[in-house]
C-alpha positions in Angstrom: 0.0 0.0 0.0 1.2 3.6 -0.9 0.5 6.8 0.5 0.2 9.8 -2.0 1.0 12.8 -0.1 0.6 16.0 -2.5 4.0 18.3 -3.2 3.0 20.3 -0.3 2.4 17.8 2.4 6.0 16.1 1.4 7.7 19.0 1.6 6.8 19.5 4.9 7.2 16.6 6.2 11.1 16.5 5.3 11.5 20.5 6.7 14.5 20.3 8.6 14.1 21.5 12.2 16.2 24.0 12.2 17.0 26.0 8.8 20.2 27.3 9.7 23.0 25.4 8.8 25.1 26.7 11.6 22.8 26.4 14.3 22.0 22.7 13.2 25.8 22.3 13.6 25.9 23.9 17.1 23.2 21.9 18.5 24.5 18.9 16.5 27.7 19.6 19.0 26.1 20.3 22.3 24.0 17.2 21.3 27.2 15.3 21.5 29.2 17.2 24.3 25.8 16.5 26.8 25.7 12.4 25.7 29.5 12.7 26.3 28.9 14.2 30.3 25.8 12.2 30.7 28.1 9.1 29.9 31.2 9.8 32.2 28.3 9.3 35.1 27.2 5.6 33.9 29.3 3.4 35.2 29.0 -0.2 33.7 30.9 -2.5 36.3 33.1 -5.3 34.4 33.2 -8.5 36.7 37.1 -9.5 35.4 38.5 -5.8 36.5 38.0 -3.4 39.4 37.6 -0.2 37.0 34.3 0.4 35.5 33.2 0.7 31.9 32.0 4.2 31.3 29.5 5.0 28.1 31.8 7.9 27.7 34.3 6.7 24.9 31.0 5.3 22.7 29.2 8.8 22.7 33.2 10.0 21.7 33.2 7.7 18.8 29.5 8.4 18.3 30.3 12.0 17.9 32.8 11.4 15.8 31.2 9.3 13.4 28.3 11.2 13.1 29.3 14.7 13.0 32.8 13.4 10.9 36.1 14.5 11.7 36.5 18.0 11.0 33.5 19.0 13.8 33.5 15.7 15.9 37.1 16.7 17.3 35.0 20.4 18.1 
């Protein structure tokens, strides 16, 4: 089954959120830099070592993959 949306309808349903570029970026980045703090505070406790597992490295890589190199080292 296929939905037929008109021009008008489809067009607004793939509106970006925000229309400027460089405010996407900079909340693209805080985005990131909040997961990243959040993260150092979960601790995930590995039973074969006494230091814990933080979720802060995969929100690091996260970042970086997403937002690439250039602005994931930002």
């Amino acid at each position: 089954m296929q939905i037929n949306l008109g021009n008008a309808a489809r067009d607004l349903a793939f509106l970006p959120v925000v229309e400027d570029r460089r405010a996407r970026i900079g909340l693209a980045i805080v985005t990131f830099v909040v997961a990243t703090s959040f993260g150092a505070h979960v601790a995930v406790p590995l039973p074969w070592t006494p230091v814990p597992m933080t979720l802060q490295p995969l929100f690091v890589i996260l970042a970086g993959a997403v937002l690439g190199p250039r602005l994931g080292a930002a």
